[in-house]
N, C-alpha and C positions, 0 to 999 in steps of 0.2 A: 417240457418246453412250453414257454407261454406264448399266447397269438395273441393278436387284436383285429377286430372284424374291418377296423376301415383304417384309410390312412389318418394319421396325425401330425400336425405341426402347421405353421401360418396358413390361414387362408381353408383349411382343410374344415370336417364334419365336429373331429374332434369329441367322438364321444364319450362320455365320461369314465366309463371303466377302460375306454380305449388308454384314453390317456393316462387313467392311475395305473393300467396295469405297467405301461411307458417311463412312468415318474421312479414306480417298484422298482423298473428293471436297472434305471440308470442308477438309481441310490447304491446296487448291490457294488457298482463300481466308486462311485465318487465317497463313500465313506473309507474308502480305502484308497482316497487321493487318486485316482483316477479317471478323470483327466485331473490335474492335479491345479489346485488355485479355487475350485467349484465346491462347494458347502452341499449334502444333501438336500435333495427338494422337498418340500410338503407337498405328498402322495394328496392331493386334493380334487385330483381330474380335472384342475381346470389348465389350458393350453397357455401361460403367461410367456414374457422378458426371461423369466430366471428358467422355465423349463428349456425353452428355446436357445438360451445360452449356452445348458448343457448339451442339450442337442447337439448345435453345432461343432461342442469342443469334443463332444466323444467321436462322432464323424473323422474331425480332423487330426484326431492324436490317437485313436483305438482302431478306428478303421480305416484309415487311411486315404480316404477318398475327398475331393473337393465339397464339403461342406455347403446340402440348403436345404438344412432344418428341420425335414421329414422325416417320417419313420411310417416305412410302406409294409405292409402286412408280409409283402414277401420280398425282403430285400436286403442288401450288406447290414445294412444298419440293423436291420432283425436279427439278423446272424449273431451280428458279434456280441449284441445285446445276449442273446443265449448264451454265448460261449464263457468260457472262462473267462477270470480279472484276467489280464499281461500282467507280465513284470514289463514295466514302462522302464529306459536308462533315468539317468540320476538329472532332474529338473536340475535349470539357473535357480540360482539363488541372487534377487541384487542387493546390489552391496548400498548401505544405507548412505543416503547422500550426508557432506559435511554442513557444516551451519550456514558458510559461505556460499553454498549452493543454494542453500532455503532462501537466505537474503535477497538471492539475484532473480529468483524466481516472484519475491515477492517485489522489488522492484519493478520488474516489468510489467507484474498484474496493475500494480497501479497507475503506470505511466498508461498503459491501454485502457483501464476505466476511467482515472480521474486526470488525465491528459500532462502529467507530472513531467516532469527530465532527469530522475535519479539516472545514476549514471550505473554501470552493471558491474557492481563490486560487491565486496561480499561486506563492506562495512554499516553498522546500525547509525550513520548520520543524524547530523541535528532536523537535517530535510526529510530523511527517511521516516524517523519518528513523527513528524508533522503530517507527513500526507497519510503513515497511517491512522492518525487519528481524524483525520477529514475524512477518510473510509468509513473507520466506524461512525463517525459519527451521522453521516448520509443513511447509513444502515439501521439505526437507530440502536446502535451495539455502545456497548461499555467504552469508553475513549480513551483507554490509558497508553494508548501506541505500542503497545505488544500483540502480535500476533496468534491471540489464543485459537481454541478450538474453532471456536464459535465465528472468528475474524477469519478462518483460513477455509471455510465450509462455504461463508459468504464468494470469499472470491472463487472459487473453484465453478458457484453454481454460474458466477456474471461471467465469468468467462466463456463461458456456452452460447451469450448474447451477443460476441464480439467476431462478424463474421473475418477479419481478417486473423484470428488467432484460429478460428473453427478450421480454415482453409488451409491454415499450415498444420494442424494437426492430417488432416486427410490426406495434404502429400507427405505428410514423413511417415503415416504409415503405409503408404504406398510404394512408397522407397525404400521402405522397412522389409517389406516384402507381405504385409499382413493383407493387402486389398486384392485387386486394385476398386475402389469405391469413388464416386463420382464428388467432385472437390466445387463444392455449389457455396462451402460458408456457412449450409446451414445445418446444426446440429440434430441428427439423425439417430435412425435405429441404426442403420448399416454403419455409421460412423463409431458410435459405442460398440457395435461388434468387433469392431477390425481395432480399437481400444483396446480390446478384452479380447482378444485373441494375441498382442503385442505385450500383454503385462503377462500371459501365460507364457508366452516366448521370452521374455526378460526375468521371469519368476518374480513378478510383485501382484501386491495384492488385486486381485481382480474384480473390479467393482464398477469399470468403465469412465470412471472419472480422469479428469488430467490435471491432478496436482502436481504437485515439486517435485515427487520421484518418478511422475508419468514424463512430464516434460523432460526432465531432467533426460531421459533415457531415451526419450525421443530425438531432443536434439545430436547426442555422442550417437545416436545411430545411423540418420538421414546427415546432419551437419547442415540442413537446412539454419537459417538465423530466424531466432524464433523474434516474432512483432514485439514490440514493447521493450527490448533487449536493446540497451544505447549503450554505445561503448565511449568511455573517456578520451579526451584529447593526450594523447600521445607526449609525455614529458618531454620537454625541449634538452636536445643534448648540446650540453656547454659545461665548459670547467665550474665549481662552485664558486660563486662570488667572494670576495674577501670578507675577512670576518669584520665585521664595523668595530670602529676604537671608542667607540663609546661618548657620552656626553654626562659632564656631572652636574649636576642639579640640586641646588643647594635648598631651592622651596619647598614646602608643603605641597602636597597633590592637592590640598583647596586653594591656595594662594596661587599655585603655578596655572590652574584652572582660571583662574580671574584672569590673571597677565592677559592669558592667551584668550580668553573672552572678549578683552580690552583690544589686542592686536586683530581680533576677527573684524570688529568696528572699523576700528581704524583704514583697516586693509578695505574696507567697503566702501567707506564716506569718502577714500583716497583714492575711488576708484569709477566716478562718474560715467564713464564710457562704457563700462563693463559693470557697472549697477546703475540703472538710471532711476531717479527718485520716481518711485511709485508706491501705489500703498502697499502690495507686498512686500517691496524691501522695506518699507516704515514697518508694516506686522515684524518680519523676519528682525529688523532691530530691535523691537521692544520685545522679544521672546527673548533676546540674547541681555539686554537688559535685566528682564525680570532674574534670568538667572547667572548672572555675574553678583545679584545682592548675596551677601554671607549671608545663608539658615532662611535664601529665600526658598519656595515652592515657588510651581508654575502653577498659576490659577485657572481654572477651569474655564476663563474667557477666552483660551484658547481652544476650545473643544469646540466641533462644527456646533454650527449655529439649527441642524438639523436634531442634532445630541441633545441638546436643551428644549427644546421644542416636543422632544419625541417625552421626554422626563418629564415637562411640564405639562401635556397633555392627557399623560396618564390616568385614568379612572381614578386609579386609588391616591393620587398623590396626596400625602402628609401636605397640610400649606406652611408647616414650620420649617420644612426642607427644603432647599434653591441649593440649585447646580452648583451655584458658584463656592457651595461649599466642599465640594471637590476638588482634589488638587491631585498633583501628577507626580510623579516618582524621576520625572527629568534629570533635576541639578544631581540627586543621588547615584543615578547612573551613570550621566555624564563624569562624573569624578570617580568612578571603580573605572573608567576609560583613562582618566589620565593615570592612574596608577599602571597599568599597561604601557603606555606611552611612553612612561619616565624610563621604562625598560628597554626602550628602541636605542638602537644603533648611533642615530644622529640627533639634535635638534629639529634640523630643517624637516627630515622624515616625520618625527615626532609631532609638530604641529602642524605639517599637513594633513596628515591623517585625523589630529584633532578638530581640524579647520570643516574636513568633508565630513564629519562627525556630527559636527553642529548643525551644520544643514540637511543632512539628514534627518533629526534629530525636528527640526520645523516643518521638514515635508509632513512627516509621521504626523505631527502635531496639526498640520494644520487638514490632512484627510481623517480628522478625527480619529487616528491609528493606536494613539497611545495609552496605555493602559493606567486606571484612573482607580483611586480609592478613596473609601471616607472616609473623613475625620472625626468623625462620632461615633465613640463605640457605641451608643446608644442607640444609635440609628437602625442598629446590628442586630437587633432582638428577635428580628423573624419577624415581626409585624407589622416591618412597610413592606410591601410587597414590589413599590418603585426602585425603593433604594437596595433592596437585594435584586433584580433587573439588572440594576448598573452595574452594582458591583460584581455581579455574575457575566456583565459583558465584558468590563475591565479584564476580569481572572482570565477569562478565554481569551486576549490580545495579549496577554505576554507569553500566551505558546504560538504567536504566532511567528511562521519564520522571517518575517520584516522586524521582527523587534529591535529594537537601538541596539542591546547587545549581540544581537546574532552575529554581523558582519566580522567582527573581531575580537571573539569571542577567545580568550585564552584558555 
């Protein structure tokens, strides 16, 4: 039968053979899964987290007794430590969550760090994809908007810093039945205990953390509504609209593009009270302008006046490069819209949508939004350090989720 001369566990003497001989006794059980979910310790005498952990869970699944972490020279917990493994009944096993669970899990971590509105569905969105690459990119992680290892370690650890998620963990396992532990928000030992004593209870991996299959199992337990979790507007019930009869269109999607370029004017200059001459609507003209010319570009004099400034300023500036050689992907995009358009139901639908299209299309343009490229491959060689800048701010504004195509995006 093995002793130890003093007690052991938090706060105690803890001395060292006390404790290996502690560490010995509990391994002869946890190598044989018992308590089950706990990995052997390294026999190293010192009092840590992982010893303490088994402590606890051998207490409260071998001996049966309320669980607090010592191990007294003369007491149950010595006991059972001498005694025979049990045969333990047959542990939970949980069941692997689906992808649509991961997604919504990852949704809401982001609406709680990066202050997002994904909605709590299980689909990989054009917005989905967006915020998560503002994640990583914050993190200074890879940006490809997939959720790798590396992406999902990040948020598990930042969710620890968000005390209104901390505090719903501490009541769903208190509701759970794992505590009862004091619900302060802030991330704790006692909190990772009653974690790790709730994945032993649910049979997942026990490691104290509250990822997608911790939450996941927390919320179908308590039914608490986990924070960051936004539910969708509720589809409106009504018969299905009629099928639209259509509109034939004999133009070209560049020609039908001008018409309707031509009638946005028109509709402006005809419309005094509701555009009063100022120099925005004269800007907002001459952008619609520029791009009503066949095989014209929008010229870079549309880009803030802070964009040119910032290029021009530049240490390394080439002085044979000027902004203005810059141009914009506008008219191009603008016209894969009207090829969408020509597919709508009605006319009138049709270029209204093309109409709110165009002005958005100036907003973008004129908060310097719109993503810009050069016309020099030469420029391209690696060796202006300005002009890959730009170009490298350009590339990043057409993932962003304002871009002219996102809104109606086919």
């Amino acid at each position: 039968m093995s002793t130890i001369t003093s007690p052991v566990g938090e706060g105690q003497a803890n001395i060292n053979t006390d404790v290996m001989t502690v560490q010995l006794m509990l391994n002869k059980f946890l190598v044989l899964g018992v308590p089950p979910g706990i990995g052997a310790l390294a026999a190293d005498g010192k009092f840590g987290p992982q010893t303490k952990t088994a402590v606890v869970a051998f207490q409260k699944h071998v001996v049966g007794m309320k669980p607090d972490g010592l191990v007294m020279p003369i007491s149950a917990t010595m006991n059972a430590l001498n005694g025979p493994v049990p045969t333990l009944p047959p542990q939970p096993v949980a069941p692997p969550i689906s992808g649509n669970q991961y997604i919504r899990w990852v949704k809401g971590t982001l609406n709680r760090l990066l202050g997002s509105t994904l909605i709590d569905d299980g689909e990989k969105s054009l917005q989905y994809r967006f915020w998560v690459k503002e994640f990583q990119t914050n993190q200074t992680l890879g940006a490809n908007g997939e959720v790798d290892e590396t992406t999902q370690i990040a948020m598990v650890e930042l969710n620890k810093h968000v005390p209104e998620y901390v505090a719903w963990i501490q009541r769903s396992v208190n509701k759970s039945g794992e505590g009862p532990i004091s619900v302060t928000g802030n991330w704790d030992q006692d909190t990772i205990d009653a974690v790790k004593d709730f994945q032993i209870n649910e049979g997942l991996k026990v490691d104290g953390r509250v990822g997608a299959k911790t939450e996941t199992a927390l919320y179908m337990r308590s039914g608490i509504p986990v924070p960051g979790r936004i539910k969708g507007p509720k589809p409106p019930v009504s018969p299905p609209p009629p099928k639209p009869t259509g509109w034939s269109d004999s133009l070209t999607p560049d020609l039908r593009m001008n018409v309707w370029l031509n009638a946005v004017q028109i509709d402006i200059r005809s419309s005094p009270s509701l555009y009063p001459d100022t120099p925005s609507l004269r800007w907002t003209l001459g952008v619609i302008d520029n791009l009503a010319k066949p095989g014209s570009l929008l010229s870079a004099a549309y880009v803030t006046k802070s964009d040119v400034e910032a290029y021009k300023s530049c240490e390394c500036v080439h002085r044979g490069i000027d902004p203005t050689e810059y141009v914009s992907d506008a008219r191009k995009d603008l016209l894969s819209q009207v090829r969408v358009f020509q597919r709508m139901g009605s006319y009138d639908a049709a270029y209204d949508r093309f109409r709110r299209q165009v002005f958005l299309l100036t907003d973008q343009i004129a908060g310097g939004l719109y993503h810009l490229k050069t016309l020099r491959k030469d420029d391209m060689d690696g060796h202006n350090a300005c002009v890959r800048m730009m170009f490298d701010w350009g590339k990043s504004m057409q993932e962003k989720k304002w871009s002219i195509l996102y809104p109606f995006r086919s």
